[in-house]
mmCIF file of the N, C-alpha and C atoms, coordinates in Angstrom:
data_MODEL
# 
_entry.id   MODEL 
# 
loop_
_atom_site.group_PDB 
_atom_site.id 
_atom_site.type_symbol 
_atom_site.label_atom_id 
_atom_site.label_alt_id 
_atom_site.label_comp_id 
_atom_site.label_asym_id 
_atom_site.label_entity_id 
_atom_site.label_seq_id 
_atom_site.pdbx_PDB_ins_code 
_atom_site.Cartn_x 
_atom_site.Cartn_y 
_atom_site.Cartn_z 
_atom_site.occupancy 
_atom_site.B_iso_or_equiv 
_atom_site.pdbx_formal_charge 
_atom_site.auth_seq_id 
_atom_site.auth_comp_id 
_atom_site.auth_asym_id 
_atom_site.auth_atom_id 
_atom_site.pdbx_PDB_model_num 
ATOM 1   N N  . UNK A 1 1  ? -26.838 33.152 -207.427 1.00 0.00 ? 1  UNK A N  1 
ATOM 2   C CA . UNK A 1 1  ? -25.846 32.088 -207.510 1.00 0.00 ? 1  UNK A CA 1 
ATOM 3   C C  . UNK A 1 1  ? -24.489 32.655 -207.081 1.00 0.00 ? 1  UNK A C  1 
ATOM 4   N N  . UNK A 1 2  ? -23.761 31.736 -206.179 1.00 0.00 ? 2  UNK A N  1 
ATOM 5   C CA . UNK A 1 2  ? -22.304 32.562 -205.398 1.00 0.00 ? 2  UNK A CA 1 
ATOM 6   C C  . UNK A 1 2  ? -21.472 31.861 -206.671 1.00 0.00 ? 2  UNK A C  1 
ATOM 7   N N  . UNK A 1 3  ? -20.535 32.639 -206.720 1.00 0.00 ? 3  UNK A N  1 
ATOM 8   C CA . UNK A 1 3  ? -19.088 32.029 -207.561 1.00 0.00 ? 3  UNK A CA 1 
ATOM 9   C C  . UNK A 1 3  ? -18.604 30.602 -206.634 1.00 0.00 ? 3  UNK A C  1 
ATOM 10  N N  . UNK A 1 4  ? -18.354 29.927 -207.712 1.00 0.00 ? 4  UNK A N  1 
ATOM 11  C CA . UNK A 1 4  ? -17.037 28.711 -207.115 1.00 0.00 ? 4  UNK A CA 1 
ATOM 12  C C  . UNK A 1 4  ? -15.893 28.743 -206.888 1.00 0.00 ? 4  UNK A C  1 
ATOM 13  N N  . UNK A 1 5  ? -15.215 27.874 -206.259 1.00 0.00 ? 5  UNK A N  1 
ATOM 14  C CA . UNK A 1 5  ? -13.924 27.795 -206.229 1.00 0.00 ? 5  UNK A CA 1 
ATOM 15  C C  . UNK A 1 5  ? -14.033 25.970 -206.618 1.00 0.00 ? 5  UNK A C  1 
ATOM 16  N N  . UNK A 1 6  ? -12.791 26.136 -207.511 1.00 0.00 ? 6  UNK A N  1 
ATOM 17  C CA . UNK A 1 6  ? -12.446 24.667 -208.278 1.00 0.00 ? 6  UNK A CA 1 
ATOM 18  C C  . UNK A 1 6  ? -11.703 24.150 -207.428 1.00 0.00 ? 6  UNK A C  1 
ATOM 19  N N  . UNK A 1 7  ? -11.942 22.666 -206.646 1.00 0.00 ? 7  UNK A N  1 
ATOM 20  C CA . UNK A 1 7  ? -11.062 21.939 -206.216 1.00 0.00 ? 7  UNK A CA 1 
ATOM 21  C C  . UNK A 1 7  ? -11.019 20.556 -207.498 1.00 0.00 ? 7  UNK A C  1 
ATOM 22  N N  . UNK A 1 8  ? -9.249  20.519 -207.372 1.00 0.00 ? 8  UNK A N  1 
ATOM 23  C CA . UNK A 1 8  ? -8.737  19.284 -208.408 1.00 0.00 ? 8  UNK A CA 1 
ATOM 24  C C  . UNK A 1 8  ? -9.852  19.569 -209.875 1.00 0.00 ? 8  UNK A C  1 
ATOM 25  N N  . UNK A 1 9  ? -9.897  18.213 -210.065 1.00 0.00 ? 9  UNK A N  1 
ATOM 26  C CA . UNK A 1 9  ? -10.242 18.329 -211.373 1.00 0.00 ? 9  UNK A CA 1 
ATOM 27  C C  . UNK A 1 9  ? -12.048 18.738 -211.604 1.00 0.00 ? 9  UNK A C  1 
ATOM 28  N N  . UNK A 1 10 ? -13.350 18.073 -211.858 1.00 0.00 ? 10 UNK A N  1 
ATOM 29  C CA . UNK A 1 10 ? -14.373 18.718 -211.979 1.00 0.00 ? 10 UNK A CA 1 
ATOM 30  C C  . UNK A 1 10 ? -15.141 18.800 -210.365 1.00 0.00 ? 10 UNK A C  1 
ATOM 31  N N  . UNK A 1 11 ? -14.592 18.996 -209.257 1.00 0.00 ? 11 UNK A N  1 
ATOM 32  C CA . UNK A 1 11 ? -15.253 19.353 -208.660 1.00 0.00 ? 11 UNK A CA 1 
ATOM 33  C C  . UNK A 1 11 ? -15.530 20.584 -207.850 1.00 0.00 ? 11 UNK A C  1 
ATOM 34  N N  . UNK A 1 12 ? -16.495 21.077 -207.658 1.00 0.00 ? 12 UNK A N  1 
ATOM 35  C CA . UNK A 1 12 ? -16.748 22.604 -207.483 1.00 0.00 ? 12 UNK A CA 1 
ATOM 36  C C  . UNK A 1 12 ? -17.237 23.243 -206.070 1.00 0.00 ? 12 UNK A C  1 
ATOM 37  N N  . UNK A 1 13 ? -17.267 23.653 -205.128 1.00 0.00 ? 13 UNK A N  1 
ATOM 38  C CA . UNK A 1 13 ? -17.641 23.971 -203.944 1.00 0.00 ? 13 UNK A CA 1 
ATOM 39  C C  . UNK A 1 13 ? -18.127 25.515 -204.330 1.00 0.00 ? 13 UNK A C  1 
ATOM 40  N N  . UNK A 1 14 ? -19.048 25.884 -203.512 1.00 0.00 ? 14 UNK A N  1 
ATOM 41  C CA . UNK A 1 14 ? -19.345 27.383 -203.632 1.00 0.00 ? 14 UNK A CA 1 
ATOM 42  C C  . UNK A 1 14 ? -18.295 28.383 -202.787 1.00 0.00 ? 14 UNK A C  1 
ATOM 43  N N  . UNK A 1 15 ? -18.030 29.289 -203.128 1.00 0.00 ? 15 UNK A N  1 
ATOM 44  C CA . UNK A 1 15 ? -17.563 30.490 -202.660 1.00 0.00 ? 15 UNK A CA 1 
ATOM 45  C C  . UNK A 1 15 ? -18.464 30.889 -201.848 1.00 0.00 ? 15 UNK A C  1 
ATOM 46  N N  . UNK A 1 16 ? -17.772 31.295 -200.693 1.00 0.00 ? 16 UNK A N  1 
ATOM 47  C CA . UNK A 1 16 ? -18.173 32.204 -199.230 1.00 0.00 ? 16 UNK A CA 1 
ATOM 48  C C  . UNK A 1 16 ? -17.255 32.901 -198.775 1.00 0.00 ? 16 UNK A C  1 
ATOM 49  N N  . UNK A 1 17 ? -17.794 33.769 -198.423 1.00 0.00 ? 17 UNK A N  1 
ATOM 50  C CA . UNK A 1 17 ? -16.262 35.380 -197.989 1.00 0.00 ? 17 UNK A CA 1 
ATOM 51  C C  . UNK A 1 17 ? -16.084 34.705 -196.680 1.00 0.00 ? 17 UNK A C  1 
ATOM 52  N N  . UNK A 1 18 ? -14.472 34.522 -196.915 1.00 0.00 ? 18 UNK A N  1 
ATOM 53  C CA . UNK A 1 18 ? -13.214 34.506 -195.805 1.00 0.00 ? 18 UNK A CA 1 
ATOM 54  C C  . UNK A 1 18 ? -13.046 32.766 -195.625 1.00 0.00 ? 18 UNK A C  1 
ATOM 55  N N  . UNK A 1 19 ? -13.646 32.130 -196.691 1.00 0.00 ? 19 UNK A N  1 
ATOM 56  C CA . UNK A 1 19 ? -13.148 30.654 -197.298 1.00 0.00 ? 19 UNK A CA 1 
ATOM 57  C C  . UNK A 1 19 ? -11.527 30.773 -197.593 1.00 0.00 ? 19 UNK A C  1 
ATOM 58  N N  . UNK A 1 20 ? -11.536 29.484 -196.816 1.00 0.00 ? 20 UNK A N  1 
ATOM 59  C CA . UNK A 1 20 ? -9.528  29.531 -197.098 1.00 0.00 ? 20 UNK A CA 1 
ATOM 60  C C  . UNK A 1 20 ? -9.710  27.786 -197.367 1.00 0.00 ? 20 UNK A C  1 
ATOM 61  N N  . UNK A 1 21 ? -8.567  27.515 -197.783 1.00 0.00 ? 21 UNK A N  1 
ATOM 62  C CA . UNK A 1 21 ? -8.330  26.241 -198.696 1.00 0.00 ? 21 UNK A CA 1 
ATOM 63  C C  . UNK A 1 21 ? -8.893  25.220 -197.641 1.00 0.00 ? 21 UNK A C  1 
ATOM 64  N N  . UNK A 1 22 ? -8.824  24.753 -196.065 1.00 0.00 ? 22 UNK A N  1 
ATOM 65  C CA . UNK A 1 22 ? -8.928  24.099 -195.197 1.00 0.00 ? 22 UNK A CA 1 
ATOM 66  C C  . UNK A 1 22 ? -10.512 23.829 -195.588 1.00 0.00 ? 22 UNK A C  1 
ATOM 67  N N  . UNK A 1 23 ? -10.967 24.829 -195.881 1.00 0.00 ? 23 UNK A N  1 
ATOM 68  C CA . UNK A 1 23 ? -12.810 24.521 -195.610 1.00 0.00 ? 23 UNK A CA 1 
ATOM 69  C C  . UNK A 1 23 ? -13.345 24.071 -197.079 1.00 0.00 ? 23 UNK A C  1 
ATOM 70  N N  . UNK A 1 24 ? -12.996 24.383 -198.450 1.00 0.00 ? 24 UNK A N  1 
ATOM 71  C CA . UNK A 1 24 ? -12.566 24.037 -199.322 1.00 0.00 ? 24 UNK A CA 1 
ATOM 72  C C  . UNK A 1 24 ? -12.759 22.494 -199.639 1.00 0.00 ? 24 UNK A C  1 
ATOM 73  N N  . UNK A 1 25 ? -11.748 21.716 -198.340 1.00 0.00 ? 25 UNK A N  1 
ATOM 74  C CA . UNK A 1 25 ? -11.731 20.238 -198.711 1.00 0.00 ? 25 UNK A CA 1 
ATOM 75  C C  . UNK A 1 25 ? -12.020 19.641 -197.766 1.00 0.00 ? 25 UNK A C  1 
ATOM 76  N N  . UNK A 1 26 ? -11.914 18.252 -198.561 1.00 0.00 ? 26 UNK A N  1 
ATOM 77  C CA . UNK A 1 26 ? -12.872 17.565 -197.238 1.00 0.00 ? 26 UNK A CA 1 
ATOM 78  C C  . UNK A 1 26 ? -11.894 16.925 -196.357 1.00 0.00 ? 26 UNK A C  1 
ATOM 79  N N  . UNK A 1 27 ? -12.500 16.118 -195.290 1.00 0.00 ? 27 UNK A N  1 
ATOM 80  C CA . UNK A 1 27 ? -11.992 15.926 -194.160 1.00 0.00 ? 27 UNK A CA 1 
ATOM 81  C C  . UNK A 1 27 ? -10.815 14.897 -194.397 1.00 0.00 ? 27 UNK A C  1 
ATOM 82  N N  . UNK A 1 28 ? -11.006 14.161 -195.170 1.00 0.00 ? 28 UNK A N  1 
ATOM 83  C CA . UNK A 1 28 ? -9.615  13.505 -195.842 1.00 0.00 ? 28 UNK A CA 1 
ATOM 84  C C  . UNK A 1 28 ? -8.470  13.795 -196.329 1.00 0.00 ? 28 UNK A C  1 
ATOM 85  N N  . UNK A 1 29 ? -8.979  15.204 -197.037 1.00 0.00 ? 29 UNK A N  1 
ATOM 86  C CA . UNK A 1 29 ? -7.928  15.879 -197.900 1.00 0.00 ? 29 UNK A CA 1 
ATOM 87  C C  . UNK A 1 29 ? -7.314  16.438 -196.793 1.00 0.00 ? 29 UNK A C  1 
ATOM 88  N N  . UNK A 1 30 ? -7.984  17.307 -195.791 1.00 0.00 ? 30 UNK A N  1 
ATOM 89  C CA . UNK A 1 30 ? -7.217  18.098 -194.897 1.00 0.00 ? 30 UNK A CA 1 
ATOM 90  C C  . UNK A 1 30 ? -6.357  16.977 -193.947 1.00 0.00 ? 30 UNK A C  1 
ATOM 91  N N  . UNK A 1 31 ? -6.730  15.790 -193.587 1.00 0.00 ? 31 UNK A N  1 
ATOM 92  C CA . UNK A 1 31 ? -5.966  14.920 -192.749 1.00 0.00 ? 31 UNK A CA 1 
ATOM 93  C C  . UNK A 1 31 ? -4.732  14.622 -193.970 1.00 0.00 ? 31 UNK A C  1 
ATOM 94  N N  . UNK A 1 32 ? -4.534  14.254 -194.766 1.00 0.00 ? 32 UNK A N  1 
ATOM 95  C CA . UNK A 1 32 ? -3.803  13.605 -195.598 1.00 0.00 ? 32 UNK A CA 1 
ATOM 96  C C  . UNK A 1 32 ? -2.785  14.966 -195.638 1.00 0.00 ? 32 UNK A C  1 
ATOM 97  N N  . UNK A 1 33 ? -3.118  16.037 -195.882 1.00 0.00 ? 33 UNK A N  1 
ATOM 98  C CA . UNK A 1 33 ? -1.927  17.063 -196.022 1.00 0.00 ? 33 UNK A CA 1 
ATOM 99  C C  . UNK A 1 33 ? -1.136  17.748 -194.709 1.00 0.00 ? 33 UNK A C  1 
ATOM 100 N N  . UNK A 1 34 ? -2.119  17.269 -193.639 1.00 0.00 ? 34 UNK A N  1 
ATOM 101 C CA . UNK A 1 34 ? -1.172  17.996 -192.290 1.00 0.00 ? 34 UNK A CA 1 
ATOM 102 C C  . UNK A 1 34 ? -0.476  16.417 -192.268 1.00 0.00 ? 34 UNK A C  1 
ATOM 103 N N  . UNK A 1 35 ? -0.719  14.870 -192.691 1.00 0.00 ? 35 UNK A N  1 
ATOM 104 C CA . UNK A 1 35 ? 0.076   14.025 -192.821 1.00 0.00 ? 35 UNK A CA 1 
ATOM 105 C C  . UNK A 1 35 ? 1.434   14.099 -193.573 1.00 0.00 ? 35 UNK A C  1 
ATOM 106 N N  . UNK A 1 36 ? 1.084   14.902 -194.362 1.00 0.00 ? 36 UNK A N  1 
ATOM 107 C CA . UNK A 1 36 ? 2.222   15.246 -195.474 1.00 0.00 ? 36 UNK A CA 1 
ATOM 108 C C  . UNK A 1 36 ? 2.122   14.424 -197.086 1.00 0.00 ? 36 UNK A C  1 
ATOM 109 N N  . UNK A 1 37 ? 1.387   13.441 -197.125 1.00 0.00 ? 37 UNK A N  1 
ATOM 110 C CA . UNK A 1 37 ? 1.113   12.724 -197.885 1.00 0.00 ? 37 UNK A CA 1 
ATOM 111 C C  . UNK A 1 37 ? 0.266   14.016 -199.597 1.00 0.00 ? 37 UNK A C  1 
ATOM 112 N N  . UNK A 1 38 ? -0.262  14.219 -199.307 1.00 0.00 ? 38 UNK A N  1 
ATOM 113 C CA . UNK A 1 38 ? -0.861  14.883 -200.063 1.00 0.00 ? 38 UNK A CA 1 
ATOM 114 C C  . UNK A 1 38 ? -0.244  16.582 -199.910 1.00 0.00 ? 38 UNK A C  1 
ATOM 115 N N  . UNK A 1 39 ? -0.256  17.733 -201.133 1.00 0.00 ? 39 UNK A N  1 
ATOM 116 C CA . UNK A 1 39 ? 0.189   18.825 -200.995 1.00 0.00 ? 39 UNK A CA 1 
ATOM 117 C C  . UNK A 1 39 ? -0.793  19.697 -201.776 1.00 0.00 ? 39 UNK A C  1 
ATOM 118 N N  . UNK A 1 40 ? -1.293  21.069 -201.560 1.00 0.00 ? 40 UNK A N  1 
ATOM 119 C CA . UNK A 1 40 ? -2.076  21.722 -202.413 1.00 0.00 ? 40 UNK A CA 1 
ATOM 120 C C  . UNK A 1 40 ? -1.482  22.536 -203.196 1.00 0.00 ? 40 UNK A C  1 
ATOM 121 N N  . UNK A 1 41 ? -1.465  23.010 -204.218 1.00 0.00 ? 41 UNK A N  1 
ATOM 122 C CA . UNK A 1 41 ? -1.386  23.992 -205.546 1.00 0.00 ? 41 UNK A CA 1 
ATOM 123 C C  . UNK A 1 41 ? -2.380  25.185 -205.554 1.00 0.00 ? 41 UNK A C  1 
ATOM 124 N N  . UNK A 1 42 ? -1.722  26.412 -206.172 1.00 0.00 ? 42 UNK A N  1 
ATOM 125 C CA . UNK A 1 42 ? -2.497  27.173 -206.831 1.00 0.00 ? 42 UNK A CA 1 
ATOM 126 C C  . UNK A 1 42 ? -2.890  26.913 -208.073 1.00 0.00 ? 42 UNK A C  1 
ATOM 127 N N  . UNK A 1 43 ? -3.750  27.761 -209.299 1.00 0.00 ? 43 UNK A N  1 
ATOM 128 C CA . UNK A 1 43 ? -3.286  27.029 -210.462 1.00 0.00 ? 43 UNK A CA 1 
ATOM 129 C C  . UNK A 1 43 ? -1.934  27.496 -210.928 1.00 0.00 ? 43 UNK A C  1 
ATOM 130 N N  . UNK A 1 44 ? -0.868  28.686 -210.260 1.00 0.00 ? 44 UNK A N  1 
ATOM 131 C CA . UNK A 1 44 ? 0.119   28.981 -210.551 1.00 0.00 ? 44 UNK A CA 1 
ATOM 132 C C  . UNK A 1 44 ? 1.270   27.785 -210.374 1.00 0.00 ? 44 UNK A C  1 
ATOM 133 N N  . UNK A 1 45 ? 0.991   26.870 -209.841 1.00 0.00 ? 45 UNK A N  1 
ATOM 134 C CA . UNK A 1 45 ? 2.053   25.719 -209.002 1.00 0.00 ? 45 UNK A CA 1 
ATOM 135 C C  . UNK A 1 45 ? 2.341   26.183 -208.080 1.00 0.00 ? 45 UNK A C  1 
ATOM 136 N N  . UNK A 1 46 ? 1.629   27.113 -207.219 1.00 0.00 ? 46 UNK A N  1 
ATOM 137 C CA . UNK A 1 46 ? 2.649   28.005 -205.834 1.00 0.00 ? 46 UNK A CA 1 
ATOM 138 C C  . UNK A 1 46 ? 1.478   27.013 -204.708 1.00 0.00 ? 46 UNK A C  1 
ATOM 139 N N  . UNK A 1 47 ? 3.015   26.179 -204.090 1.00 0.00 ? 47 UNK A N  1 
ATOM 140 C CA . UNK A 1 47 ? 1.763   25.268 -202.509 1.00 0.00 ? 47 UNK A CA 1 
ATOM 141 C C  . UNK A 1 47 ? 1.625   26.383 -201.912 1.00 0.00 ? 47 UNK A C  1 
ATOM 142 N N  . UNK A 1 48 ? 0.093   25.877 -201.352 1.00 0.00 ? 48 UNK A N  1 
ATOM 143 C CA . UNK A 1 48 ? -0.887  26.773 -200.685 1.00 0.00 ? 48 UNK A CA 1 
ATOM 144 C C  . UNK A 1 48 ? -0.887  26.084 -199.259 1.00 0.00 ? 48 UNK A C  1 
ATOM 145 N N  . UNK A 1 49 ? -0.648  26.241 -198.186 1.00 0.00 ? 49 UNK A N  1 
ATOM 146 C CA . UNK A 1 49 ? -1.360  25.675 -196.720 1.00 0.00 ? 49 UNK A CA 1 
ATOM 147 C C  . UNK A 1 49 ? -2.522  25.688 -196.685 1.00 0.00 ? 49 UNK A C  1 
ATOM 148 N N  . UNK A 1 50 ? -2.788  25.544 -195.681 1.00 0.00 ? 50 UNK A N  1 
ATOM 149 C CA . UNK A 1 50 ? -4.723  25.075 -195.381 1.00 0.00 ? 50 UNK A CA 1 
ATOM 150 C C  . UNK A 1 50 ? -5.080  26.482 -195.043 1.00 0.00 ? 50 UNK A C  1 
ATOM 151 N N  . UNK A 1 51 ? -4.200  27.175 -194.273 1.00 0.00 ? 51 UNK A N  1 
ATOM 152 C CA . UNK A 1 51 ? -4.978  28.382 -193.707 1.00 0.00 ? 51 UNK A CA 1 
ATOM 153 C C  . UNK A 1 51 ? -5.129  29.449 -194.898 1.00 0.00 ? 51 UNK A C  1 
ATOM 154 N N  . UNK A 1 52 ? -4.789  29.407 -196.127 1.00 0.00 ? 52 UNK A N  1 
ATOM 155 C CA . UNK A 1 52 ? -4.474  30.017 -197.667 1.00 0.00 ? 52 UNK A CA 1 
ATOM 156 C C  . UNK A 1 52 ? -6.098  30.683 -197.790 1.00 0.00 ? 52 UNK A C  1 
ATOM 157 N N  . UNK A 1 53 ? -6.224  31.769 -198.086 1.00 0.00 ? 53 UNK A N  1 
ATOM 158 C CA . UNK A 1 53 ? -7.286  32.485 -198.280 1.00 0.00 ? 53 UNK A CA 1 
ATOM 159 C C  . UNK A 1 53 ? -7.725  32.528 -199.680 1.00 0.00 ? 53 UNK A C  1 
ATOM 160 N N  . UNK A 1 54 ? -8.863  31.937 -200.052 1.00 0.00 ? 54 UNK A N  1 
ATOM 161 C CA . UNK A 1 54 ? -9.492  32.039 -201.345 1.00 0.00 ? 54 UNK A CA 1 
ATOM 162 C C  . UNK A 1 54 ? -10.013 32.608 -201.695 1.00 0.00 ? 54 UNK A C  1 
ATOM 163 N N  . UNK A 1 55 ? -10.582 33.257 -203.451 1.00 0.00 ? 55 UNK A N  1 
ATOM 164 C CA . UNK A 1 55 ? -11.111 34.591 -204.121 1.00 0.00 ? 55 UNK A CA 1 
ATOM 165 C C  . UNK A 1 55 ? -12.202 33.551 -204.634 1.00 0.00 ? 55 UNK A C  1 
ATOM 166 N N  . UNK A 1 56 ? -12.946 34.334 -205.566 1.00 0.00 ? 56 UNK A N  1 
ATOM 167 C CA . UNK A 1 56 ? -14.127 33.505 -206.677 1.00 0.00 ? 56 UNK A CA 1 
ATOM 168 C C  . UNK A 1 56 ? -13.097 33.030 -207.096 1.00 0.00 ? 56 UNK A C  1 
ATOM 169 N N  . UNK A 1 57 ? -13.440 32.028 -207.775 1.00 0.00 ? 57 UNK A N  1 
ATOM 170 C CA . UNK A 1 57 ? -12.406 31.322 -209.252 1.00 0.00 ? 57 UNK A CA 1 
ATOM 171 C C  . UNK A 1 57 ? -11.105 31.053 -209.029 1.00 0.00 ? 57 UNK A C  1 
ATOM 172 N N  . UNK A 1 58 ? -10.945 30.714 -207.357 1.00 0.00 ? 58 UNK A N  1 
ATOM 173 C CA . UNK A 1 58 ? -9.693  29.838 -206.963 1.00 0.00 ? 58 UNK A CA 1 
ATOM 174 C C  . UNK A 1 58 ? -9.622  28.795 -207.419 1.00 0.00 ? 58 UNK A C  1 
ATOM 175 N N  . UNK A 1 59 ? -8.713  28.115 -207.798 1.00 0.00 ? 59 UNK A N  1 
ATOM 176 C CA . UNK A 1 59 ? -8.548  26.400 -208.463 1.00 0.00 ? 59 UNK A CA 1 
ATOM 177 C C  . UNK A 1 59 ? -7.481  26.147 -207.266 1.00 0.00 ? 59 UNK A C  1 
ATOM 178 N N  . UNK A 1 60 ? -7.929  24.795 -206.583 1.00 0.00 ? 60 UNK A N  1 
ATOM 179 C CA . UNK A 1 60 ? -7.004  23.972 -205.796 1.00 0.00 ? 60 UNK A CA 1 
ATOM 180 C C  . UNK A 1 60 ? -6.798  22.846 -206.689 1.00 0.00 ? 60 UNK A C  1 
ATOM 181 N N  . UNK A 1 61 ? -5.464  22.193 -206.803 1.00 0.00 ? 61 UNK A N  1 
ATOM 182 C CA . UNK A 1 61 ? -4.629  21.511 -207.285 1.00 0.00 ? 61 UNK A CA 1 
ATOM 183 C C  . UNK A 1 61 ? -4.288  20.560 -206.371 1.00 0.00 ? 61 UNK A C  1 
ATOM 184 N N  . UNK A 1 62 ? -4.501  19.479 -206.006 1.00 0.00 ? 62 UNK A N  1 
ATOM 185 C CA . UNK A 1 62 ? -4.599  18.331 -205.172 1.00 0.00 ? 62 UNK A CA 1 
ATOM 186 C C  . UNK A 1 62 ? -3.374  17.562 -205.792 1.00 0.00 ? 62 UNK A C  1 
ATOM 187 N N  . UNK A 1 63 ? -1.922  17.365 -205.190 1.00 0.00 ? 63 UNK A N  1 
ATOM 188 C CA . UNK A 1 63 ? -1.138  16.087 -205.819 1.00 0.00 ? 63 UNK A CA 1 
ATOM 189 C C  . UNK A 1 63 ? -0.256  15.000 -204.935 1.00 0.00 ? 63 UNK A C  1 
ATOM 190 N N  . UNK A 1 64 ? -0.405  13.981 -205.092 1.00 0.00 ? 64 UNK A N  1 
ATOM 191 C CA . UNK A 1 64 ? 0.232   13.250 -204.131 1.00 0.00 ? 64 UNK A CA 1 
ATOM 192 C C  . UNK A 1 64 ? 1.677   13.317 -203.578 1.00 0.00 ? 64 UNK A C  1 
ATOM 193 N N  . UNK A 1 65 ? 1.792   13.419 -202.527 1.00 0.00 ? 65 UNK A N  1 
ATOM 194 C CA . UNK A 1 65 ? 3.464   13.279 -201.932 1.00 0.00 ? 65 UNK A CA 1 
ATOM 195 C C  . UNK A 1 65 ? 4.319   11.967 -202.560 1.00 0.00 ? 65 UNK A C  1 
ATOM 196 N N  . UNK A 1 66 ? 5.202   11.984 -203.485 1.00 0.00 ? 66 UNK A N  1 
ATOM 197 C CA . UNK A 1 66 ? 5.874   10.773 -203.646 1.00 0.00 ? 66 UNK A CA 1 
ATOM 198 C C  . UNK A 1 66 ? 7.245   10.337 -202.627 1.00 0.00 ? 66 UNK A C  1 
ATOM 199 N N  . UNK A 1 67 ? 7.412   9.474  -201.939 1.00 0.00 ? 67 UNK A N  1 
ATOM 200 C CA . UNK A 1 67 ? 8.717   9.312  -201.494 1.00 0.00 ? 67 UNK A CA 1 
ATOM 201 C C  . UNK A 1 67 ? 9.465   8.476  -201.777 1.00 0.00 ? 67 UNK A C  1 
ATOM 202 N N  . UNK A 1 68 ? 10.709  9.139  -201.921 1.00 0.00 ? 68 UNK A N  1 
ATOM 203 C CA . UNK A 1 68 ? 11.987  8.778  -202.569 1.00 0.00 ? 68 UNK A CA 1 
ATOM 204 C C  . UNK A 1 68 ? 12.542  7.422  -201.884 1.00 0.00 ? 68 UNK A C  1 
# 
C-alpha cells in the first residue's frame, strides 16, 4: 500500500515519487486555479502553485478566491 496525499477535506489520492500538487487534482481544480478563482494551501496556510512538489502525508487545502 503507497502513502496518500490528502486533498481538501476526506479525499485521498495515492502518493507517487515526483507527484506535485497539479497531478494531485483534478482537471477542474487545476483550470479554476490558473483562472485564479480557486487557490491551494499547505496544511501550514503557505499557497502552493501547481508545480509544488509533494511528500507522503501532504494535505492540499482547496479555498475559494473571494472578490472584493
Amino acid at each position: 500500500m503507497s502513502p496518500l496525499v490528502r486533498v481538501v477535506r476526506e479525499r485521498f489520492v495515492p502518493y507517487l515519487p515526483g507527484m506535485t500538487v497539479q497531478t494531485a487534482l483534478t482537471p477542474e481544480e487545476r483550470d479554476r486555479i490558473r483562472e485564479g478563482t480557486l487557490k491551494a494551501f499547505d496544511r501550514h496556510g503557505h499557497e502552493i502553485g501547481l508545480e509544488g512538489a509533494l511528500s507522503p502525508g501532504s494535505e492540499i487545502i482547496l479555498r475559494e478566491v473571494v472578490q472584493a
